[in-house]
N, C-alpha and C positions, 0 to 999 in steps of 0.2 A: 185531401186534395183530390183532384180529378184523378181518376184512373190514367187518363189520355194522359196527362200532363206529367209523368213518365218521359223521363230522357233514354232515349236509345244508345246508352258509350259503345262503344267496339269492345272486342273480349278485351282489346289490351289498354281502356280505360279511355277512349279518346273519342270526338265527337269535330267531325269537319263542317265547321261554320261558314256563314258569309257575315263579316262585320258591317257594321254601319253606323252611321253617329244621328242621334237625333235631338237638338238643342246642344249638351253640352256632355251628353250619355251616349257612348258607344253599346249597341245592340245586337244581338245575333240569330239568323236562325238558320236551320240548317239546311247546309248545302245543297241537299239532296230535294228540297223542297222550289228552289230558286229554278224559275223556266226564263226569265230575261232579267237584264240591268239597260234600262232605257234612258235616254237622254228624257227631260221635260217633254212633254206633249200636251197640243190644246186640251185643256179638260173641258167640259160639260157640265154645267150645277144638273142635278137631279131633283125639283123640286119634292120636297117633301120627305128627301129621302135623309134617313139618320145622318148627322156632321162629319159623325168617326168616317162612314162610306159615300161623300153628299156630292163626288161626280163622277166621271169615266172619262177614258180616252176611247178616241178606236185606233186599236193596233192591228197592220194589214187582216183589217177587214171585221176585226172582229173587238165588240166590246167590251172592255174589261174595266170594273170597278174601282177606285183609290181610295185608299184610306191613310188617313191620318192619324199614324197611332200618335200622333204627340199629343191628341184629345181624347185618348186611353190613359195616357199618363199626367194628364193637366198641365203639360205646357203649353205655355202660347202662340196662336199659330204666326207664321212668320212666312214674310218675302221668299221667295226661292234666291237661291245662290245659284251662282256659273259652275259650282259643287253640287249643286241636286242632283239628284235620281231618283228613278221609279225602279223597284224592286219587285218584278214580278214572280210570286210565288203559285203554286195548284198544292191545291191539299183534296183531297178526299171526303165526303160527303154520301149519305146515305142516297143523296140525290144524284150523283155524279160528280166528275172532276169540277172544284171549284176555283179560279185563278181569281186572283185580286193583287193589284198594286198597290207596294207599302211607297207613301212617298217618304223621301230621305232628305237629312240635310248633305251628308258624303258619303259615299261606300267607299270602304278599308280596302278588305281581301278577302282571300280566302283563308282561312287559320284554322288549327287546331286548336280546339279546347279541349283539359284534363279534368278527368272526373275527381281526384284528389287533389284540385285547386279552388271546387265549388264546391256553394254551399248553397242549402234553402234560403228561401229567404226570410230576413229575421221576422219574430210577429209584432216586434214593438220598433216605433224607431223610423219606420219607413213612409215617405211622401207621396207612397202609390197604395193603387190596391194590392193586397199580397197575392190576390188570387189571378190577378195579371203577370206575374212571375213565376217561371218555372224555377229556375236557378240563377246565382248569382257567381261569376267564376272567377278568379284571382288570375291576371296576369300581370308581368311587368310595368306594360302602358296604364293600368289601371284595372275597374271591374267593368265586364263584359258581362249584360243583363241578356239572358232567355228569355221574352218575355212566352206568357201560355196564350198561345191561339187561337187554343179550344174556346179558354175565357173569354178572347175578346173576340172573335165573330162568330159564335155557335147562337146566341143573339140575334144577331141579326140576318142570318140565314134561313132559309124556306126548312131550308133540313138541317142534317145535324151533322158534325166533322165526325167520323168514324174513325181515322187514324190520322193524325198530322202528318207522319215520317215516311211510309212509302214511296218509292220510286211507282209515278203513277205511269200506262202505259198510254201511248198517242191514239 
């Protein structure tokens, strides 16, 4: 598996997510990646440009990409709900800080996830790609999917994500 796609626990085993559900699949990435949680905003078709990333909003002032990871993982795409969100995340990039909006069906919270609750994820058995998965973690509510980042927009980037998890600076 990718080197990148490495989870960062804390010494004492633990990783502070942002939940989110997409279809019928609670999602997470990590906190520390999350720059907004936006209500809907007009979007923008981009002609020509890939489905997963195929518009933008502008957020004071400035434009930022959406993507739809539910055509990372082959669900279908769907109406927004009075529950949608835009997930804005910045990751790091050989090129510089790169932000992009995950649209959402709801956002959770903020949570922790235990590294001795997850697991990889299995090679047989699964209705995605395995290389879109970081880890898969065991909670109460259910499992709570990492998906990998790297995987899905190193792609379609000019450059390449150099680290997902850093605190980037302004």
């Amino acid at each position: 598996m990718d080197d990148l796609a490495h989870i960062e626990w804390s010494p004492e085993g633990e990783l502070e997510v942002l939940t989110f559900d997409l279809q019928s699949e609670t999602f997470a990435v990590e906190a520390v990646l999350v720059r907004e949680i936006l209500d809907l905003l007009p979007e923008t078709a981009v002609p020509g440009a890939n489905p997963l990333v195929g518009s933008v909003v502008n957020f004071r002032g400035k434009i930022i990409p959406i993507a739809d990871l539910r055509l990372a993982f082959g669900f279908p795409r769907t109406d927004p709900t009075m529950d949608s969100r835009i997930v804005v995340i910045e990751l790091a990039t050989d090129n510089g800080p790169f932000q992009v909006g995950i649209r959402t069906d709801k956002v959770h919270e903020v949570a922790t996830l235990h590294r001795d609750a997850s697991e990889a994820p299995p090679a047989v058995g699964l209705r995605w790609r395995r290389d879109y998965l970081r880890a898969m973690v065991r909670r109460p509510s259910g499992v709570v999917i990492l998906p990998n980042l790297v995987a899905i927009f190193n792609p379609l980037l000019g450059g390449k994500i150099v680290d997902p998890l850093p605190v980037l600076e302004k």
